[in-house]
C-alpha positions as CSV (number, residue, x, y, z in Angstrom):
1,X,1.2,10.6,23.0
2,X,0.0,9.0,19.8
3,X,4.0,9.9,18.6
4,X,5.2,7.0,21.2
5,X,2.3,4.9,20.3
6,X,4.1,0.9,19.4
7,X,1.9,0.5,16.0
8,X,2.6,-3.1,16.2
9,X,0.9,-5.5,13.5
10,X,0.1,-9.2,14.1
11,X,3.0,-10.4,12.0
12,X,5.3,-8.2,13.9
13,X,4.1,-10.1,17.5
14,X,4.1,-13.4,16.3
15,X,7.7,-12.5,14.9
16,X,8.4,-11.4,18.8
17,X,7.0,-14.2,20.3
18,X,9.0,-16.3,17.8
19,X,12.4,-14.7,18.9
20,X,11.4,-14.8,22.8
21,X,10.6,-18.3,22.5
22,X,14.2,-19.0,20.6
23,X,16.6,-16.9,22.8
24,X,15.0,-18.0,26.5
25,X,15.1,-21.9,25.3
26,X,18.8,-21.0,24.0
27,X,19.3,-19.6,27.7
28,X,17.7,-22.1,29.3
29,X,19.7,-24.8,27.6
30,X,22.9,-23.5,28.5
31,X,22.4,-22.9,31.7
32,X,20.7,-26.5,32.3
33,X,23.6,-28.2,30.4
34,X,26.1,-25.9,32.9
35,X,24.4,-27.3,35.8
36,X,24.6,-30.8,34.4
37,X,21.4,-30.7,33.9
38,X,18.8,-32.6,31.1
39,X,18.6,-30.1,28.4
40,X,15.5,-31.4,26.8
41,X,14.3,-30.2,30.0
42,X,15.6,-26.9,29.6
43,X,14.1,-26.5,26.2
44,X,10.9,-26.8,27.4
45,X,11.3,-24.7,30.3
46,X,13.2,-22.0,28.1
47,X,10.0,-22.2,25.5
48,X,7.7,-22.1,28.1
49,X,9.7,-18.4,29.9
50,X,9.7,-16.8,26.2
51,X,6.1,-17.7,25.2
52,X,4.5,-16.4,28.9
53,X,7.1,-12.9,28.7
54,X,6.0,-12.5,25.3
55,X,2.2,-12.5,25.8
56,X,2.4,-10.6,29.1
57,X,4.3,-8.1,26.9
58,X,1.7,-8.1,24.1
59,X,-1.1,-7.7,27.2
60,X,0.9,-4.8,28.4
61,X,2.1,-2.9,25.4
62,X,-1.9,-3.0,24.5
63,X,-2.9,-1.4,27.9
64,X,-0.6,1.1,27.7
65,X,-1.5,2.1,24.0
66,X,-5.1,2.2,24.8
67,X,-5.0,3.9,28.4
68,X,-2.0,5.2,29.6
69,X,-1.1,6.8,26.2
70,X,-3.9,9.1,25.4
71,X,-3.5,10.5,28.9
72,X,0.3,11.7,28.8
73,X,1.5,14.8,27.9
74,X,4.9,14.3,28.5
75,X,8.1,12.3,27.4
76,X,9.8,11.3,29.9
77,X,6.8,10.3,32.1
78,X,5.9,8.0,29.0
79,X,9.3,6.4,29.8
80,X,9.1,5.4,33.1
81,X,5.3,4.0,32.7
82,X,6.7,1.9,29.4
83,X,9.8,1.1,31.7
84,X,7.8,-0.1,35.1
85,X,4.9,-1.8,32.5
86,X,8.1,-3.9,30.5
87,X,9.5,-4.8,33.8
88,X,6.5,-5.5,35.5
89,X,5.1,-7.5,32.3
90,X,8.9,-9.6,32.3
91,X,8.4,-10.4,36.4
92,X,4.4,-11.6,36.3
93,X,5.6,-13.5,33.3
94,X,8.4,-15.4,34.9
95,X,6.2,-16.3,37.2
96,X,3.7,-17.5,35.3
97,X,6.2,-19.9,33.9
98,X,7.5,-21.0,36.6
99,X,3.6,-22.1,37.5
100,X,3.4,-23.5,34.1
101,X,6.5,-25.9,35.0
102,X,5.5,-27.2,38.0
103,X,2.1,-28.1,36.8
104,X,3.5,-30.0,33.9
105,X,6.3,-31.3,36.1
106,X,9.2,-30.2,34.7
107,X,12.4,-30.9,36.1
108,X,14.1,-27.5,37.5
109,X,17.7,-27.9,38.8
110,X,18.4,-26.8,42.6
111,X,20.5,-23.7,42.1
112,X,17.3,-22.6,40.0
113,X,14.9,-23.0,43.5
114,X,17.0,-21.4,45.8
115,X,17.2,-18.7,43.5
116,X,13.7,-17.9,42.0
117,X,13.0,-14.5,43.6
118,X,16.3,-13.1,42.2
119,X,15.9,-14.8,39.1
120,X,12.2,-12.9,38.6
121,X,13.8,-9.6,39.2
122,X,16.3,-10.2,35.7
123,X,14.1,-11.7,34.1
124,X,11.9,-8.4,35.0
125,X,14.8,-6.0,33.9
126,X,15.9,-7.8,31.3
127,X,12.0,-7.9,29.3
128,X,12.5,-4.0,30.1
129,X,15.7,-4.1,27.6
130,X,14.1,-6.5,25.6
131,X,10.7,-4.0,25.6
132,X,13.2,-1.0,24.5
133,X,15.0,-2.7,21.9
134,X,11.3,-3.6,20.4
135,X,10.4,0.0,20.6
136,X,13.4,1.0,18.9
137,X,13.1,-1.2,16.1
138,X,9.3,-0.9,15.6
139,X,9.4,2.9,15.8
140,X,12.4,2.7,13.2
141,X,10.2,0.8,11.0
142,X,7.4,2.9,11.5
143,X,9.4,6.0,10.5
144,X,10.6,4.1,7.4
145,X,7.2,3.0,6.2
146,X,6.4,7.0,6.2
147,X,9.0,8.4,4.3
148,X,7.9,5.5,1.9
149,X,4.7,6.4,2.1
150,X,5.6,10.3,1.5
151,X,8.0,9.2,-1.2
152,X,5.1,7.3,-3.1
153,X,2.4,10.2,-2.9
154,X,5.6,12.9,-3.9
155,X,6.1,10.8,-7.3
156,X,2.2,10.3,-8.1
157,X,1.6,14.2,-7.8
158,X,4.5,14.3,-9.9
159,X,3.4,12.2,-12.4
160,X,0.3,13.9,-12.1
161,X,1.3,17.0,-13.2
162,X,3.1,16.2,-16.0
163,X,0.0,14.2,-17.3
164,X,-2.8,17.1,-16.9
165,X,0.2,19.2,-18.9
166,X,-0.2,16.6,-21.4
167,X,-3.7,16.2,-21.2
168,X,-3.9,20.1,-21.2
169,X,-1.5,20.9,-24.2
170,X,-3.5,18.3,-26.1
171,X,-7.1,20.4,-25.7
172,X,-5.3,23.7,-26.1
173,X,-4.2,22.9,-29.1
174,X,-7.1,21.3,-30.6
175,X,-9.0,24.1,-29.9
176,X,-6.6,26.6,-31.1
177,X,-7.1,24.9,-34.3
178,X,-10.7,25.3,-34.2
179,X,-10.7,29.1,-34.0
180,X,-8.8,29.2,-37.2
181,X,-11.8,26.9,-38.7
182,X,-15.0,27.7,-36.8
183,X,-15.1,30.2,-34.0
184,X,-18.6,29.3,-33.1
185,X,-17.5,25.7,-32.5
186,X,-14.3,27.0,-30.7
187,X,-16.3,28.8,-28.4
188,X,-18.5,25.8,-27.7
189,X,-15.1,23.8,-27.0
190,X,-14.1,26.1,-24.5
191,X,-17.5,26.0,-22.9
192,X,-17.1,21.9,-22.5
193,X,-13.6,22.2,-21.7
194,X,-14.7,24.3,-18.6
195,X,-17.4,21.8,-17.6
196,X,-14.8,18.9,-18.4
197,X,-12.4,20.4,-16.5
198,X,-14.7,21.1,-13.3
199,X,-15.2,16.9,-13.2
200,X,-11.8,15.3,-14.1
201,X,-9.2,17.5,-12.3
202,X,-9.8,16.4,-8.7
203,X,-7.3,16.1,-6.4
204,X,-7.7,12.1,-6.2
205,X,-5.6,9.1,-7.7
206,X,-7.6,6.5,-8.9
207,X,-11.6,6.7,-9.0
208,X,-14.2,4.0,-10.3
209,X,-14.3,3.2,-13.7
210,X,-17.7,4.1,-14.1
211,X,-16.1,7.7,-13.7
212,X,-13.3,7.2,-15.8
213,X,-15.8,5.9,-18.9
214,X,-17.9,9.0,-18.1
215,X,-15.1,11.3,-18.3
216,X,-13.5,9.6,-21.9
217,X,-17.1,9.9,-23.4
218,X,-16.6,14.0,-22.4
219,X,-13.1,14.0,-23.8
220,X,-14.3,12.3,-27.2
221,X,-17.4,14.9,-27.2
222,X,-14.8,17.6,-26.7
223,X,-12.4,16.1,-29.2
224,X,-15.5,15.7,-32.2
225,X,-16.3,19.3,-32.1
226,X,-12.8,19.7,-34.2
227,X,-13.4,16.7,-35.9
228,X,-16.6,16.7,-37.0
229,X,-18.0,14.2,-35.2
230,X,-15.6,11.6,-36.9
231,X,-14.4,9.9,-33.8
232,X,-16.7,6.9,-32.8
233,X,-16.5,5.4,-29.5
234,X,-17.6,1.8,-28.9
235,X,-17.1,0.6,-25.5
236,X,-18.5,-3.0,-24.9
237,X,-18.5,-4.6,-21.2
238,X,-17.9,-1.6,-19.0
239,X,-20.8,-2.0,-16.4
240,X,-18.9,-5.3,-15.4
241,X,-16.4,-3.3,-14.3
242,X,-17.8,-0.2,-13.2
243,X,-16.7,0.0,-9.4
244,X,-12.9,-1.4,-9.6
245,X,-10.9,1.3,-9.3
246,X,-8.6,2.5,-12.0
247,X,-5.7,5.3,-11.9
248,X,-7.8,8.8,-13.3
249,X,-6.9,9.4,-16.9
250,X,-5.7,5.9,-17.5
251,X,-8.3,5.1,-20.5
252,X,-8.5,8.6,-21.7
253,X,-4.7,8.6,-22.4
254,X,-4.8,6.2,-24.4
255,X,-8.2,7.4,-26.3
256,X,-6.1,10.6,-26.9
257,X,-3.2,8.6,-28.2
258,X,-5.7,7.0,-30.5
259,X,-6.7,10.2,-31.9
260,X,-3.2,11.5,-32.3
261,X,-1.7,9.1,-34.0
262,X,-4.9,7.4,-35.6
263,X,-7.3,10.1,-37.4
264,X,-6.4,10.1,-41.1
265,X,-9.4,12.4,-42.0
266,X,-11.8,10.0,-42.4
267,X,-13.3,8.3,-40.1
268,X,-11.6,6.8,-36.9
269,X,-13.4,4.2,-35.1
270,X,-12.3,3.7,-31.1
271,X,-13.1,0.0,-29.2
272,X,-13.0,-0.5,-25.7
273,X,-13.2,-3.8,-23.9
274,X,-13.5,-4.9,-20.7
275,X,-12.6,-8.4,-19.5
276,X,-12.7,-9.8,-15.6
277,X,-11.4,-13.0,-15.4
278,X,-9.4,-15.1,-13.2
279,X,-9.2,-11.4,-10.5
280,X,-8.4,-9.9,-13.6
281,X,-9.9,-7.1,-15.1
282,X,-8.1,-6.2,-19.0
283,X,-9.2,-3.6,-20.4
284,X,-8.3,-3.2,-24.3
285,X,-8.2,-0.1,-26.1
286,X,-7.8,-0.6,-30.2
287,X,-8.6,1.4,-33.1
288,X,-8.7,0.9,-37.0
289,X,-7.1,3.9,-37.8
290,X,-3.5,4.8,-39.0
291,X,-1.1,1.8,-38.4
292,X,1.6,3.1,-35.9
293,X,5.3,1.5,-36.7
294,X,7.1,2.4,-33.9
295,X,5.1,1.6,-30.1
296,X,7.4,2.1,-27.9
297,X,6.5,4.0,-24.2
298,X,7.1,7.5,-25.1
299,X,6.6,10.0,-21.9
300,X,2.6,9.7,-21.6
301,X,2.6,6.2,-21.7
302,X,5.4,5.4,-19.1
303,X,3.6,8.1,-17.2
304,X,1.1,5.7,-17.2
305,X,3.0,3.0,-16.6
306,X,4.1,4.1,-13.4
307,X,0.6,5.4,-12.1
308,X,-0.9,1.8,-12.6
309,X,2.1,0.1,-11.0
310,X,2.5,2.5,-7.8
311,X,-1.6,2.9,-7.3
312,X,-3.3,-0.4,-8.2
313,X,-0.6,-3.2,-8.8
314,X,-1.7,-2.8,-12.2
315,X,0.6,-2.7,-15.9
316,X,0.4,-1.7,-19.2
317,X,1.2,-3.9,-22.1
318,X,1.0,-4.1,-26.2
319,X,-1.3,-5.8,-27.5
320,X,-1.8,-6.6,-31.2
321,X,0.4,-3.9,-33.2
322,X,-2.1,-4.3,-36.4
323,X,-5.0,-2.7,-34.0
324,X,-2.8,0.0,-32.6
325,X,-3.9,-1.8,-29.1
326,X,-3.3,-1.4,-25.4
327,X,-4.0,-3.5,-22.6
328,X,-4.5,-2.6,-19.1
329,X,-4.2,-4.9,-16.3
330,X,-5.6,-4.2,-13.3
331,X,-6.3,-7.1,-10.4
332,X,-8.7,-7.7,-8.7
C-alpha cells in the first residue's frame, strides 16, 4: 500500500527524535519533582525514554515500509499492523530504557518500581498516539509537497507554451517574408524548419547545453536564409560548459531577440560567452547591432525569467546596455 507508505526523510527523524527527547524529559521532570524527587535525575531518565521510543519507532516504521507494506491490500488491516507495530515499538522501548537506567545507575523513585509493568503498557499506547499524530503530519506534508510539485510542472508547460508560440510566430513570419523575396529560399526554410522542429520541440525542460548551442546554430542557419547569411555567430567557451543543464530555448531567446531588435541591414554580429567560476556558470549573450533604449522584460524575457528560476535556481540579468547584453546565471 505504497499510498500509506511514511516517506520519512532523515531530517524529518532527527526532528522526531528531537521532540521525543524534549517532551519525555519534560514528563519525566515533572513527575520526579511531584514525587520529591531529583530532577536532574529525571532529565536524564526522561532523555534516555524519548531517545530509545524514538529509535524503536524509526526501526519499526522501516519494517513495516519495507515488508508489511508491499503485502497489504487493504486499509484497515494496514491500521491495526501500524497500531500493534507503534505500540509494540513504545513498550520494547520503555524497556529498553529502563535497562539503560539501571546500568548507568540512575536514581528511579519508588512509586516508579512498583509500577513498571503498568507504566510499559502507556508508554506502549501512548507511542501508538504519538506514531498516529506522525503519520498525520508526515502524510499531510507529503500531500503538500505534491500539489507543489504539480503546481510547478502546471506553470512550466505553461510557460512553455507561450514560448514555442513565440518562438513559432517568429519563424512564421520570417519565412512568410521570404516567399515574397525568394520562393526557392522559402522553400528551403520550411525544409529546415521541419528538421529544426523534429530536434528542439521535446517534451523536456532543461537539456545540456551542448544541445541548446546545437539547436541556436540551427535557429541562426534558419534565420540567414532571410537574411542573407548576414547574421554571424561567435560563441567562445561553450565546451566548458557543455553538460550543465540549461532551461531549452534559454540562449536561442535571446539570439532571436538579437536579431529582432539588432539587424539594421548590414551586418549583425552575435557573441556568446561562457564563464564557470566560483559554481558559476554566466553565460553572456551581446551583439553590435542596433542600440536598444528601452530593456525592460517584455513577455519573452520574463518568460524566461521564470523558467530559469523554477528549473535550475538560475536568473536573468542586464548586462552592459551599449552591447545590447544578457547574462544568464546558472549554478553549479
Amino acid at each position: 500500500m505504497k499510498k500509506f507508505e511514511l516517506k520519512i526523510t532523515p531530517l524529518d527523524w532527527i526532528l522526531i527524535i528531537t521532540v521525543a527527547i524534549l517532551f519525555s524529559s519534560s514528563i519525566a521532570i515533572i513527575i520526579y519533582k511531584t514525587l520529591n524527587a531529583d530532577w536532574q535525575d529525571g532529565l536524564l531518565v526522561g532523555s534516555i525514554l524519548g531517545f530509545c521510543l524514538a529509535i524503536f519507532s524509526i526501526l519499526f516504521v522501516t519494517l513495516n515500509n519495507l515488508y508489511i507494506l508491499p503485502k497489504i491490500s487493504k486499509p484497515y488491516v494496514w491500521w491495526i499492523f501500524s497500531a500493534l507495530f507503534s505500540s509494540l515499538a513504545g513498550y520494547i522501548g520503555f524497556y529498553s530504557a529502563f535497562f539503560l537506567v539501571k546500568i548507568f545507575t540512575i536514581p528511579i523513585p519508588e512509586n516508579i518500581l512498583n509500577n513498571i509493568n503498568t507504566l510499559a503498557v502507556f508508554s506502549a499506547f501512548l507511542n501508538y498516539l504519538t506514531g498516529l499524530l506522525i503519520y498525520l503530519f508526515v502524510n499531510m506534508k507529503t500531500k503538500k509537497q505534491e500539489l507543489e510539485s504539480l503546481l510547478a510542472e502546471s506553470r512550466i508547460l505553461s510557460l512553455n507554451i507561450q514560448l514555442n508560440s513565440h518562438f513559432l510566430q517568429n519563424v512564421l513570419n520570417s519565412i512568410a517574408e521570404l516567399i515574397r523575396i525568394d520562393s526557392e529560399k522559402a522553400e528551403e526554410a520550411l525544409i529546415k524548419l521541419s528538421r529544426f522542429l523534429r530536434k528542439v520541440l521535446k517534451e523536456q525542460d532543461i537539456i545540456p547545453i551542448s544541445e541548446e548551442v546545437e539547436n541556436v546554430k540551427g535557429y541562426v542557419e534558419l534565420e540567414n536564409l532571410r537574411y542573407g547569411g548576414l547574421i554571424k555567430l561567435k560563441i567562445i567557451n561553450s565546451d566548458k560548459a557543455q553538460n550543465i543543464l540549461i532551461p531549452r530555448f534559454s540562449i536561442q531567446l535571446l539570439v532571436e531577440n538579437a536579431i529582432k531588435h539588432g539587424f539594421t541591414g548590414s551586418e549583425l554580429n552575435i557573441e556568446i560567452i561562457f564563464d564557470i567560476s566560483n559554481s558559476l556558470c554566466q553565460i553572456k549573450i551581446s551583439n553590435d547591432g542596433k542600440p536598444v533604449k528601452d530593456l525592460r522584460f517584455g513577455t519573452g524575457l520574463k518568460n524566461l525569467s521564470r523558467r530559469l528560476k523554477i528549473l535550475c535556481n538560475g536568473k536573468l540579468e542586464l548586462g552592459d546596455r551599449k552591447k545590447n547584453e544578457f547574462l544568464i546565471k546558472i549554478p553549479i
